[in-house]
C-alpha positions as CSV (number, residue, x, y, z in Angstrom):
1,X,-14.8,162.7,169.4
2,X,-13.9,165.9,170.8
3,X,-15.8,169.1,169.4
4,X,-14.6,170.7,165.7
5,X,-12.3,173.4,165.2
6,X,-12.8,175.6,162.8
7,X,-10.1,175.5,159.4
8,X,-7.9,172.5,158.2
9,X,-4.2,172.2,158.9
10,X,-2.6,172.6,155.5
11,X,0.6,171.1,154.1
12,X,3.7,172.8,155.0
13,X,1.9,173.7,157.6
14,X,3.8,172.6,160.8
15,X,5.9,175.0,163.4
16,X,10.0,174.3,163.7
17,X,10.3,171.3,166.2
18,X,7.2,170.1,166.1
19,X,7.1,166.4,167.4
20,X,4.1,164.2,166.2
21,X,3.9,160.6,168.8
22,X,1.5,158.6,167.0
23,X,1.4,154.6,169.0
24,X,-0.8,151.9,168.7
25,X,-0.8,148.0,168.0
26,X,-0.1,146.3,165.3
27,X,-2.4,146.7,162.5
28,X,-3.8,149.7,163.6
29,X,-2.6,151.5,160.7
30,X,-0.2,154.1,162.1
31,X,2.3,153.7,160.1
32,X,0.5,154.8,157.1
33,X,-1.1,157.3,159.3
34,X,2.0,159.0,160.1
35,X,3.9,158.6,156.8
36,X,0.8,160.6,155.6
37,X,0.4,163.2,158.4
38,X,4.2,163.4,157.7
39,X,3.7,164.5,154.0
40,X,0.9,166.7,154.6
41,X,3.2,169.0,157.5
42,X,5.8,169.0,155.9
43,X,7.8,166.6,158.2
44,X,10.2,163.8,158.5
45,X,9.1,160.3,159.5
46,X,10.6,157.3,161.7
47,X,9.4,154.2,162.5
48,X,10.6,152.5,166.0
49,X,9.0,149.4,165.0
50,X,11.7,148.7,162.2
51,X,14.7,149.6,164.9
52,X,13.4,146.5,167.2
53,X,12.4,144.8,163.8
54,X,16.1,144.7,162.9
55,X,17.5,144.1,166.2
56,X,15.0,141.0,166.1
57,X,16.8,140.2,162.9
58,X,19.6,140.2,163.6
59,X,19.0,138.2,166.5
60,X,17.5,135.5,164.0
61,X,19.9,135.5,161.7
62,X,22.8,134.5,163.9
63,X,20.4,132.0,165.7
64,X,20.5,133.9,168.9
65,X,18.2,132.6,171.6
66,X,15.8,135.0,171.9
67,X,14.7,134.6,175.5
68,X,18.1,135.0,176.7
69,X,18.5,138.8,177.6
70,X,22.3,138.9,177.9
71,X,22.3,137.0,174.3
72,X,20.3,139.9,172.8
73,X,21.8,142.4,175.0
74,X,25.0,141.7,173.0
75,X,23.4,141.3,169.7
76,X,21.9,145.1,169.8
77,X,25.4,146.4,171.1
78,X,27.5,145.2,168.2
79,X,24.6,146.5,165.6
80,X,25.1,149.8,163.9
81,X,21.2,150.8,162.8
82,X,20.9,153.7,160.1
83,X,18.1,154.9,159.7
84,X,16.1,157.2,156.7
85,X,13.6,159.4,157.9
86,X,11.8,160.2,154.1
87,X,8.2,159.6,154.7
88,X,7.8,158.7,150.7
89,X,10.7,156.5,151.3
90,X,11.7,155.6,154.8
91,X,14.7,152.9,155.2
92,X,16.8,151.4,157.7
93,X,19.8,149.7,157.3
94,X,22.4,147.1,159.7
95,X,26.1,147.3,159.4
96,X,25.3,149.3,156.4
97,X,23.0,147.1,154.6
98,X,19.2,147.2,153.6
99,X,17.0,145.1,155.9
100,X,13.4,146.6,154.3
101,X,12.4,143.7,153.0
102,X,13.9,141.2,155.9
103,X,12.5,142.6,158.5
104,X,9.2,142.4,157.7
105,X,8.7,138.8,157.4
106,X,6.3,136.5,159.6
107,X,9.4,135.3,161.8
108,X,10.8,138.6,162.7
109,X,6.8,140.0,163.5
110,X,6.7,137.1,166.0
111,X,10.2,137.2,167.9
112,X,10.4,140.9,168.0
113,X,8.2,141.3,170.9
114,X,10.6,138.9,172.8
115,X,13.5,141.2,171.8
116,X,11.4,144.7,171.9
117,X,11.2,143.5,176.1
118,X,14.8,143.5,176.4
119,X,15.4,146.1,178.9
120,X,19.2,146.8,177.2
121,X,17.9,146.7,174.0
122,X,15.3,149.4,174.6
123,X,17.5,151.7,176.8
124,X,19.9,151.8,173.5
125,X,17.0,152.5,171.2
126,X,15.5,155.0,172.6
127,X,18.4,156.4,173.1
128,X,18.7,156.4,169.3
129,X,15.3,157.9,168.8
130,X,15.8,161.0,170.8
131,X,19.1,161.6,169.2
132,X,17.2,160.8,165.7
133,X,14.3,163.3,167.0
134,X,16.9,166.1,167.8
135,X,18.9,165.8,164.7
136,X,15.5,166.5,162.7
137,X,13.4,169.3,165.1
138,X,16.0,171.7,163.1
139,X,14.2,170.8,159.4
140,X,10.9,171.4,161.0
141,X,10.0,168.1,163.0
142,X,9.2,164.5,162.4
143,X,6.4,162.3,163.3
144,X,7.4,159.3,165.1
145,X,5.5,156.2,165.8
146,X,5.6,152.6,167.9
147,X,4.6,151.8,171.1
148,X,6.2,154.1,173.5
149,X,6.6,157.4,172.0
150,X,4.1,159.5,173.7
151,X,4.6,157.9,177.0
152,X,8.4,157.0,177.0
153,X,10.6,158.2,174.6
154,X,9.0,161.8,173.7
155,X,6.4,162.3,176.6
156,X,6.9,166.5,175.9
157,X,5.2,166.0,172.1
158,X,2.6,168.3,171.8
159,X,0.9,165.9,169.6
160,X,-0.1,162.7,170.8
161,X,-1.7,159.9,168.9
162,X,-3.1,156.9,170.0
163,X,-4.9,154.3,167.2
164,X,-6.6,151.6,167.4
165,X,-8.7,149.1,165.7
166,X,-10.4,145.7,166.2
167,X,-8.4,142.3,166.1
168,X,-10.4,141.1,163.4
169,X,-9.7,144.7,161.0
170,X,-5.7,144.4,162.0
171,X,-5.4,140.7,161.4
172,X,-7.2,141.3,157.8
173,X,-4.9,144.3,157.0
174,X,-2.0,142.6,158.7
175,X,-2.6,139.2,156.4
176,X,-3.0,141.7,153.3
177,X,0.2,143.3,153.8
178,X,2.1,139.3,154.1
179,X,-0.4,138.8,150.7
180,X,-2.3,136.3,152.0
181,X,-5.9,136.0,151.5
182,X,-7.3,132.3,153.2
183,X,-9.3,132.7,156.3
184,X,-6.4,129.9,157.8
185,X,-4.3,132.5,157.5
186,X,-6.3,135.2,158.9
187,X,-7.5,132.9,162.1
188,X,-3.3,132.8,162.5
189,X,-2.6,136.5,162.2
190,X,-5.7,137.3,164.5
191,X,-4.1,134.3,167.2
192,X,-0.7,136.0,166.8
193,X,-1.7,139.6,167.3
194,X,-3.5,138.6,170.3
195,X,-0.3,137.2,171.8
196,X,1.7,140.1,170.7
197,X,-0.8,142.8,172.0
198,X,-0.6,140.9,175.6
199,X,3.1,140.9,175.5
200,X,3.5,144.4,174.5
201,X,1.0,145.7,177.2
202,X,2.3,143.1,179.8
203,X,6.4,144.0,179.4
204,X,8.0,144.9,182.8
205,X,9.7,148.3,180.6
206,X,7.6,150.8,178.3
207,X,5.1,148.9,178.1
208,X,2.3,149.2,175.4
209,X,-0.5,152.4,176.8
210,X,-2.4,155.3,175.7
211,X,-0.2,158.2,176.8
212,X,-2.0,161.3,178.7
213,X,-3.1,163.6,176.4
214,X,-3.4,161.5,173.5
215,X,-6.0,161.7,170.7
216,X,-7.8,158.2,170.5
217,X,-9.0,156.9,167.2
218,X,-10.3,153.4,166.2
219,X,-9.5,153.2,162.4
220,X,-12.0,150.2,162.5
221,X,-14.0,151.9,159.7
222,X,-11.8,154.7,158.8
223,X,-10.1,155.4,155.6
224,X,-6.5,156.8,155.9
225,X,-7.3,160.3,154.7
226,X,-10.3,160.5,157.4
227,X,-7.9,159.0,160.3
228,X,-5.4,161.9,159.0
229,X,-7.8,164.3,159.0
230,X,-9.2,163.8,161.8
231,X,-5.9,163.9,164.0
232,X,-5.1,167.6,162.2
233,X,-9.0,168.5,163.2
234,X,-8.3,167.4,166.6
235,X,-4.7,168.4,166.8
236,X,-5.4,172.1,165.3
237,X,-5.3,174.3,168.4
238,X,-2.1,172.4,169.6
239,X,-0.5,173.1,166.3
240,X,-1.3,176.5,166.2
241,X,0.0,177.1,169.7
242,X,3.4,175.3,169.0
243,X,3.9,177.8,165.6
């Protein structure tokens, strides 16, 4: 890990239009990571994972064939996503109606890579993103995580995040958050992580990297508070320059 510097970051702390990219797989915790890094600077919070999640669906719902681009293409063009950027309680929304729950289900995880690959479907959502990104530099900024923020949809962030963990520490916190506790299913999540991770880093468009400049941390044996921590440690001089 890099060298210290000296003093924390505190809450509230954050310079106007400040733009935290945190990415990483699934599993490796960044979305607790940046709801938390969110609270502690004072600023808002999105997840690009839950766009593609309800894209995906949507997509599911009307029985859309997932490995037909044009089919998908069309789903994500007639799909009004709102999102809410409150770290304590983000939210996202199709047509006007709450998806939290539906989109995090075992069948969405598994299709959305499919859909996430859809060139259309990402050239509209990261169109969304930046405009979601502008609307909030105003209030003071907004961490942003997924899969391409620090490399594709805000390569300028001063802060750049990349986590990581093993297969074996994802597909236990991954099976956790589905509450299931077997090893069978555990075995499963690891075997369907492993497919996701080499679709997401294989895609022809934005595919899954570690963007230049990023700060790299495997949350293997990490708590949240010491992942968080340790991106402010790391991230102090950048922060202090962007104030």
């Amino acid at each position: 890990m890099a060298p210290s510097v000296p003093g924390p970051v505190t809450a509230g702390a954050a310079p106007a239009g400040l733009v935290v990219a945190v990415d990483g797989p699934g599993g490796s915790g960044k979305s607790t990571v940046s709801r938390e890094i969110a609270r502690r600077l004072g600023l808002r919070y999105l997840d690009t994972g839950a766009m593609y999640r309800a894209v995906t669906q949507v997509a599911l719902e009307r029985r859309i064939d997932i490995e037909d681009p044009a089919a998908v293409a069309e789903v994500v063009e007639r799909t009004v996503l709102t999102v809410g950027t409150d770290p304590d309680h983000p939210s996202i929304s199709v047509d006007g109606v709450n998806v939290d729950e539906q989109i995090r289900t075992r069948a969405v995880t598994n299709a959305v890579s499919a859909v996430a690959a859809v060139p259309a479907v990402r050239a509209r959502l990261v169109a969304q993103q930046r405009e979601i990104i502008a609307e909030n530099l105003a209030a003071g900024g907004i961490v942003v995580e997924g899969r391409d923020i620090g490399s594709v949809v805000a390569p300028d962030a001063p802060v750049k995040v990349f986590l990581t963990a093993s297969t074996e520490v994802r597909a236990l916190r991954r099976s956790r958050q589905l509450g299931e506790k077997g090893v069978d299913d555990v075995a499963r999540t690891l075997a369907e992580l492993d497919r996701r991770d080499a679709l997401d880093s294989s895609r022809t468009v934005d595919p899954l990297s570690i963007p230049a400049g990023a700060i790299v941390l495997d949350s293997s044996a990490l708590s949240v508070p010491e992942v968080v921590d340790e991106v402010l440690r790391q991230g102090e001089h950048v922060l202090a320059t962007t104030s």
